[in-house]
C-alpha positions as a Python dict, from the first residue, in 0.01 Angstrom:
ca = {
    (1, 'X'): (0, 0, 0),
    (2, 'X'): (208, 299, -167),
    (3, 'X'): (551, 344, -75),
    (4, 'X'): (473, 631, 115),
    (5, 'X'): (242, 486, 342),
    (6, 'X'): (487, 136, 403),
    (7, 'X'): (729, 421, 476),
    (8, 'X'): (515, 580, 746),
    (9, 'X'): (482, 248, 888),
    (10, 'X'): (856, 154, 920),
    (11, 'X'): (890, 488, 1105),
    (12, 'X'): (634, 403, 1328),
    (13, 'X'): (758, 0, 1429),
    (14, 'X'): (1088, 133, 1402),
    (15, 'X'): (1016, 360, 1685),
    (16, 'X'): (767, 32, 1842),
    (17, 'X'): (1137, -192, 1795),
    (18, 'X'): (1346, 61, 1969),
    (19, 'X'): (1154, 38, 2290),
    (20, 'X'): (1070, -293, 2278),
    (21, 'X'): (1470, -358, 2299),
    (22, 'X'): (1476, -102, 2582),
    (23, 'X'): (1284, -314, 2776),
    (24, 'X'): (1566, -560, 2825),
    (25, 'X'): (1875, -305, 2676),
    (26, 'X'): (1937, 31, 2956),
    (27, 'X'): (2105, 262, 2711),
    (28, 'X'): (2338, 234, 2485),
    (29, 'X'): (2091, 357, 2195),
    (30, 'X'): (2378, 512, 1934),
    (31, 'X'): (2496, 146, 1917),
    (32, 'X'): (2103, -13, 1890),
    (33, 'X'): (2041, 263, 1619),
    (34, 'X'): (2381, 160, 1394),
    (35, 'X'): (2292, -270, 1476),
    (36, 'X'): (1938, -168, 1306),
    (37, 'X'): (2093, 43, 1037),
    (38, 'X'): (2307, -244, 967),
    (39, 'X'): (2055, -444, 942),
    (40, 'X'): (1793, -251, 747),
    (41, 'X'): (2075, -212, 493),
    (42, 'X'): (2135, -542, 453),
    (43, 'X'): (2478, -537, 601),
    (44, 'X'): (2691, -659, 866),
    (45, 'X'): (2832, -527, 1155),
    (46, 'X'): (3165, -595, 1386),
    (47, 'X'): (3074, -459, 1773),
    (48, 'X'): (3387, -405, 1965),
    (49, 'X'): (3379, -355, 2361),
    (50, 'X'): (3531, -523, 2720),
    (51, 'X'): (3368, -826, 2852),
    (52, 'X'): (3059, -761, 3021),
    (53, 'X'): (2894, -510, 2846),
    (54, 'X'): (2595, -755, 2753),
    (55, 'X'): (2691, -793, 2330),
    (56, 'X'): (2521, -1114, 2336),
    (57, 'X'): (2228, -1031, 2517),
    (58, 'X'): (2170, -712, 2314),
    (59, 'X'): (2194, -960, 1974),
    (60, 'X'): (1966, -1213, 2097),
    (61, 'X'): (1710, -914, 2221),
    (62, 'X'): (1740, -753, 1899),
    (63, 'X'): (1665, -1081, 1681),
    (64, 'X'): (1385, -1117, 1896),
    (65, 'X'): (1212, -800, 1868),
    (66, 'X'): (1256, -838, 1514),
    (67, 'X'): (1130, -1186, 1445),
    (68, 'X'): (1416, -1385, 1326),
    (69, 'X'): (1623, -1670, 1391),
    (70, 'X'): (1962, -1639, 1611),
    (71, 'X'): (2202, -1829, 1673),
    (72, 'X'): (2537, -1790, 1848),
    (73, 'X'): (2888, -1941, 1792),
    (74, 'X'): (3184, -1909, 2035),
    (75, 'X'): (3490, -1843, 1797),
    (76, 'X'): (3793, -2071, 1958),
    (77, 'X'): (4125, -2127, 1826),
    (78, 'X'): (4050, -2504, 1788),
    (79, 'X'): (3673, -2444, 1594),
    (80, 'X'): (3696, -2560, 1214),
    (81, 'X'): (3519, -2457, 930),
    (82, 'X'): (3270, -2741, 956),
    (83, 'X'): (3218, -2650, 1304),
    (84, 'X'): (3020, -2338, 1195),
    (85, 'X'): (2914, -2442, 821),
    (86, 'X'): (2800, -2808, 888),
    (87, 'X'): (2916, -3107, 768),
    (88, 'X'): (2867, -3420, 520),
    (89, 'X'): (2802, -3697, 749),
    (90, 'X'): (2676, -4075, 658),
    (91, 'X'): (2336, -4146, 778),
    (92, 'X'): (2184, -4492, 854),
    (93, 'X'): (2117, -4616, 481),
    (94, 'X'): (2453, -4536, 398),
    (95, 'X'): (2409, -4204, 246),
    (96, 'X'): (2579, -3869, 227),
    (97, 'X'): (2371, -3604, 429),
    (98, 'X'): (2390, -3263, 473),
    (99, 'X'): (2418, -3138, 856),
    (100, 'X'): (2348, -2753, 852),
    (101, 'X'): (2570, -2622, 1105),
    (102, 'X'): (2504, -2276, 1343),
    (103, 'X'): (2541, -2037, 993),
    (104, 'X'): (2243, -2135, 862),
    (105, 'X'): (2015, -1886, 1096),
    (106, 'X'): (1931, -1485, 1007),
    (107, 'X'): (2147, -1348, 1288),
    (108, 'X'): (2450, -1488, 1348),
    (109, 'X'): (2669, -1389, 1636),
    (110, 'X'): (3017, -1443, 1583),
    (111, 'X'): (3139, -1421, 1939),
    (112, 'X'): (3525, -1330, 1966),
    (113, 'X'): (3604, -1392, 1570),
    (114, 'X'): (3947, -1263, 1627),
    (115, 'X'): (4029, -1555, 1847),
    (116, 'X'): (3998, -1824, 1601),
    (117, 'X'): (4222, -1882, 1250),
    (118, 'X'): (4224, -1698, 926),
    (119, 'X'): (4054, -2030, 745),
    (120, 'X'): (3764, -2055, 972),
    (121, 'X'): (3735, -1663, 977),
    (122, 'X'): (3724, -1727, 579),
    (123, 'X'): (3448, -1982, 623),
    (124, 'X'): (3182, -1751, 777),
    (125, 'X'): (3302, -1423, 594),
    (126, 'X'): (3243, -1604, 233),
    (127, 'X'): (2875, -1678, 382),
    (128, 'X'): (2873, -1335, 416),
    (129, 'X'): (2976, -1240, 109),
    (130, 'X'): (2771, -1478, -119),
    (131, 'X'): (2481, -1559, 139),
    (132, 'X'): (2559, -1952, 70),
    (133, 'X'): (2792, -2169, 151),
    (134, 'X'): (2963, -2486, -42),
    (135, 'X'): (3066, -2824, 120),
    (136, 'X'): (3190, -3077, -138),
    (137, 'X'): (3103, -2927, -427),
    (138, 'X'): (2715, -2809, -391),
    (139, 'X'): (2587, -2498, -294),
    (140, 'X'): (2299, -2414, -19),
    (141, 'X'): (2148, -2094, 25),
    (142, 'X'): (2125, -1926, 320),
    (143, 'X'): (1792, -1803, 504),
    (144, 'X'): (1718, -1419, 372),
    (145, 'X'): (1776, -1167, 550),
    (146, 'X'): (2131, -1280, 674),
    (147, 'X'): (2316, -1070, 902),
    (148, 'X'): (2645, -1118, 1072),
    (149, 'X'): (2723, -935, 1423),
    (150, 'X'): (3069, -1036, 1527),
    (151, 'X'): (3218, -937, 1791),
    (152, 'X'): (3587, -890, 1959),
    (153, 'X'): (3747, -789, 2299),
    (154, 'X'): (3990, -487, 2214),
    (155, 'X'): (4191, -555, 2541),
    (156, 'X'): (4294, -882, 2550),
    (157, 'X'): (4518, -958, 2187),
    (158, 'X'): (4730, -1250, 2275),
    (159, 'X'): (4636, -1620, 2101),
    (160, 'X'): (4448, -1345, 1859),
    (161, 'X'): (4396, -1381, 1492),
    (162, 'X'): (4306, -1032, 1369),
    (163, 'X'): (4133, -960, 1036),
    (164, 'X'): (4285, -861, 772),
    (165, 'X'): (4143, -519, 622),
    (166, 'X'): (4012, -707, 327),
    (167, 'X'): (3805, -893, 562),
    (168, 'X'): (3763, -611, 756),
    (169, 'X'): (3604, -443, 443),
    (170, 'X'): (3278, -700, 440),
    (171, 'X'): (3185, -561, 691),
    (172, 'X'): (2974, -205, 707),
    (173, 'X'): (2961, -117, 1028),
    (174, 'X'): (3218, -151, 1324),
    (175, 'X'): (3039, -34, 1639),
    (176, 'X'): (3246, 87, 1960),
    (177, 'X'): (3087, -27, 2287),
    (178, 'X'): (3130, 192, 2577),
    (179, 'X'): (3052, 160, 2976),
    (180, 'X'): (2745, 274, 3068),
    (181, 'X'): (2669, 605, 3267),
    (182, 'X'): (2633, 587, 3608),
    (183, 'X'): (2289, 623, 3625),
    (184, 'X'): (2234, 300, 3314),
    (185, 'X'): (2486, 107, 3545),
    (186, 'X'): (2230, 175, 3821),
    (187, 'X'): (1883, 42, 3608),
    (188, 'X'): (2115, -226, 3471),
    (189, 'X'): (2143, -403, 3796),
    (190, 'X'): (1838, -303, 3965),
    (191, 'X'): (1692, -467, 3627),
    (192, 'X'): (1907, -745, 3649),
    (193, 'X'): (1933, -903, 3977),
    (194, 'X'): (1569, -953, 4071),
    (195, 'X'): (1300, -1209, 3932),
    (196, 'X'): (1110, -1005, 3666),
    (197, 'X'): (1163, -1117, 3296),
    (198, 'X'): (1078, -901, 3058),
    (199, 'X'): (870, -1091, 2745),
    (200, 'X'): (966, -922, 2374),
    (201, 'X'): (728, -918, 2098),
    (202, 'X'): (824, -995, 1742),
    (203, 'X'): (751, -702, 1552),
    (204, 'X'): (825, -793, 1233),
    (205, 'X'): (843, -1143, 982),
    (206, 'X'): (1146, -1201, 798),
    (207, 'X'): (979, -1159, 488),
    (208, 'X'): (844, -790, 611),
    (209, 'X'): (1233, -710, 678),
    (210, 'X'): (1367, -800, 338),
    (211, 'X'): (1044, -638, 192),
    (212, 'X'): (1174, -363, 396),
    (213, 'X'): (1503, -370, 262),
    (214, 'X'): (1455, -343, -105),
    (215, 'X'): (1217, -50, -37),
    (216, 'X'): (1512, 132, 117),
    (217, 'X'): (1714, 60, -167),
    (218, 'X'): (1468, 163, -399),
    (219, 'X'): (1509, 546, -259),
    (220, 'X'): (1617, 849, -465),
    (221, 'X'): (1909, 1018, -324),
    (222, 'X'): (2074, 1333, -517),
    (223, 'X'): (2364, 1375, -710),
    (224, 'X'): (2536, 1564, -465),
    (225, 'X'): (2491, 1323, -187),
    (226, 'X'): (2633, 1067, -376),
    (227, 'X'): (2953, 1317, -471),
    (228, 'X'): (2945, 1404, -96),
    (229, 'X'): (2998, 1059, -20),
    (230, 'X'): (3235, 963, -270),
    (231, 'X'): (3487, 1292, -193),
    (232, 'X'): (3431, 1199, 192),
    (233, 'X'): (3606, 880, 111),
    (234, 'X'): (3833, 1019, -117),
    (235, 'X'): (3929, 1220, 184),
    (236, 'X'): (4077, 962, 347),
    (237, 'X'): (4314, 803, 80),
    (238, 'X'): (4649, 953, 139),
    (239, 'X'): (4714, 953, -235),
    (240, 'X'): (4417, 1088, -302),
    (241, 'X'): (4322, 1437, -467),
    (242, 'X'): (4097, 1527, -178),
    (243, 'X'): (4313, 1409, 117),
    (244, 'X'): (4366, 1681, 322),
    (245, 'X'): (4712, 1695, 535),
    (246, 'X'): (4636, 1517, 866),
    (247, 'X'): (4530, 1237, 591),
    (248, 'X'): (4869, 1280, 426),
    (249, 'X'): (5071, 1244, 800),
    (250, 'X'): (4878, 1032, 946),
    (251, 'X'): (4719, 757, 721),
    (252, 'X'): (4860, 430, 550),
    (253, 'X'): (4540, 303, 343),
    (254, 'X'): (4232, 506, 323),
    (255, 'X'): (3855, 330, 243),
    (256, 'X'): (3764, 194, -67),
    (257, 'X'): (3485, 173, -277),
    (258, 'X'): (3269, -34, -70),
    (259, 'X'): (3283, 295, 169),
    (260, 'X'): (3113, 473, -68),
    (261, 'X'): (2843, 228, -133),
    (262, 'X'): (2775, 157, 229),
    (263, 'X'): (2749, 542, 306),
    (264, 'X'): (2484, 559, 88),
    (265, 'X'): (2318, 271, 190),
    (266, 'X'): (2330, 346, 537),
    (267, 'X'): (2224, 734, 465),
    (268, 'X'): (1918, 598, 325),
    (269, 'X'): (1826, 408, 587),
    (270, 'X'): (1913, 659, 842),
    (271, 'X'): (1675, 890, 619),
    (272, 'X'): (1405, 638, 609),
    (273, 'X'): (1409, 610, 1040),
    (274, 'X'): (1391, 943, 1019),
    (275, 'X'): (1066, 966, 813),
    (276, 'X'): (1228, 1117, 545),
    (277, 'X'): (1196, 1000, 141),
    (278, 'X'): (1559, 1084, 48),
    (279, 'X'): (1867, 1091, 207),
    (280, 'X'): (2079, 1468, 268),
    (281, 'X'): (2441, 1525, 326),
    (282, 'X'): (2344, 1516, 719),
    (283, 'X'): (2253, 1146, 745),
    (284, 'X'): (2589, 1044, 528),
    (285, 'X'): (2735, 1244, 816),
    (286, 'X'): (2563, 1069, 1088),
    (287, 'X'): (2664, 700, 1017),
    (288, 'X'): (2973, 814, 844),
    (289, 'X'): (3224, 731, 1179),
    (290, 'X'): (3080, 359, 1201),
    (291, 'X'): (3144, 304, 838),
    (292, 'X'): (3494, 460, 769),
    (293, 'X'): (3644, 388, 1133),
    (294, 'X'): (3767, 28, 1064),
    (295, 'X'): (3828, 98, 713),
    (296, 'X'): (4124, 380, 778),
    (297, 'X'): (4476, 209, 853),
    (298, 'X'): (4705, 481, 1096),
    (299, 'X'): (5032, 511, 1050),
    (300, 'X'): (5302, 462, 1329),
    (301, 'X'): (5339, 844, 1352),
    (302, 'X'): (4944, 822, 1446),
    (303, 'X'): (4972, 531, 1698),
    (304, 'X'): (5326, 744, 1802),
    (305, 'X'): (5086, 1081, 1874),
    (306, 'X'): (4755, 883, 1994),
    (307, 'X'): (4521, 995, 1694),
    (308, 'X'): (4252, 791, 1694),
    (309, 'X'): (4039, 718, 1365),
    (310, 'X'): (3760, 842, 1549),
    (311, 'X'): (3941, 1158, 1544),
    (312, 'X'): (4066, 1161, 1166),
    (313, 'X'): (3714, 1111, 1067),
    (314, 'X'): (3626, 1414, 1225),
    (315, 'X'): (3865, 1596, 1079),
    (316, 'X'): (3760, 1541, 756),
    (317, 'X'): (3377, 1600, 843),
}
């Protein structure tokens, strides 16, 4: 199969995925769209909303529809690292063995991961990183195609541990979640408060997803989409030559690098949904806010004036 025709088939079971998680998910398709970019990418994604707006249940759907292996740990401020990498326990011959702990799965959700320390945080952001994880001095792999949703309640910040922005930075999306209209509040609990359970089919393997992935990265994209991306994050370093003056006033730290890489990434596969071959300026636009929104640090003067980075990023669109 050329790459042109697997490409015409992603576009197609992409389309097949999205309604597959509408079955179970009323609405809320901007933040569906940027979990799948996320995923298609090969990246990971923080998903920020109240209580109650069904994060878990949208995870879970989503790993099903797409034929991989979930699983879900509670972040508390008593959970060690062991708790979520596994541990080294004797067995019945007297042996060291290895006990894989929740980690070891292609989705992850990482319920409330502000509420638990920075060394157990660490833990589950190196798997991240390195897609393994070492306990007493050997290395496992784990399962391809990893992804990481974590998630935290942007109300409630007492007995928090927030990232830090480095850790912040691993991640390439952060995803706002927002109530649903009226009329999705209405299908939600008609939907939700009878017998019916709605079945969801596996559409894809995880080998056909990191198949997937590579051909994404294998896409062209122009020079100038690349320098479009670049100078958009350039845009929001306050010491930067392109930073206009809301940047200046209203910005500590801009984005780094990473930024940059992840627009592009995400452009392509934005493109690719799209049933296009190459990525243009508009699809670095359209996932630009979910990439560069927890990557810009406000100033008090912002906080002071209630300029959000939703609204910075616009700006410098």
């Amino acid at each position: 199969m050329t790459e042109v025709q697997k490409l015409k088939q992603f576009v197609a079971k992409y389309q097949e995925l999205k309604s597959e998680i509408a079955k179970v998910i009323v609405g809320q398709e901007k933040v569906v769209d940027q979990i799948l970019w996320s995923v298609f990418s090969g990246g990971h994604a923080l998903l920020i909303g109240v209580p109650g707006l069904a994060k878990t249940l949208m995870v879970q759907t989503i790993s099903q529809a797409l034929g991989l292996d979930f699983k879900r740990v509670q972040f508390t401020p008593d959970l060690m690292p062991s708790d979520i990498i596994g541990a080294e326990l004797l067995d019945e011959k007297r042996q060291f063995k290895f006990i894989k702990g929740p980690v070891f799965a292609n989705i992850v959700l990482a319920d409330e991961i502000n509420r638990t320390p920075p060394k157990t945080q660490a833990a589950l952001l190196e798997a991240m990183q390195e897609k393994h994880v070492t306990v007493a001095g050997k290395s496992y792999a784990l399962p391809l195609p990893y992804f990481v949703l974590a998630t935290q309640n942007p109300i409630e910040q007492e007995g928090t541990y927030p990232l830090p922005e480095a850790q912040l930075d691993r991640f390439m999306f952060s995803i706002l979640l927002e109530y649903p209209s009226y009329e999705e509040e209405v299908n939600v609990v008609k939907n939700t408060t009878n017998i019916r359970k709605e079945n969801i089919k596996a559409l894809f393997t995880a080998d056909e997803i990191a198949s997937l992935q590579n051909l994404i990265r294998q896409m062209p994209v122009a020079d100038n989409v690349i320098e479009y991306a670049v100078k958009l994050v350039g845009k929001t370093r306050p010491a930067g030559e392109f930073a206009p003056d809301l940047v200046k006033e209203y910005v500590d730290w801009g984005a780094g690098p990473r930024a940059s890489q992840n627009l592009i990434l995400a452009a392509k596969t934005h493109a690719a949904s799209k049933s296009k071959f190459s990525p243009d300026i508009a699809d670095v636009k359209a996932v630009a806010t979910g990439i560069l929104r927890h990557r810009i640090i406000k100033n008090y003067k912002a906080e002071a004036e209630g300029f959000t980075e939703e609204r910075i990023i616009a700006e410098i669109l």
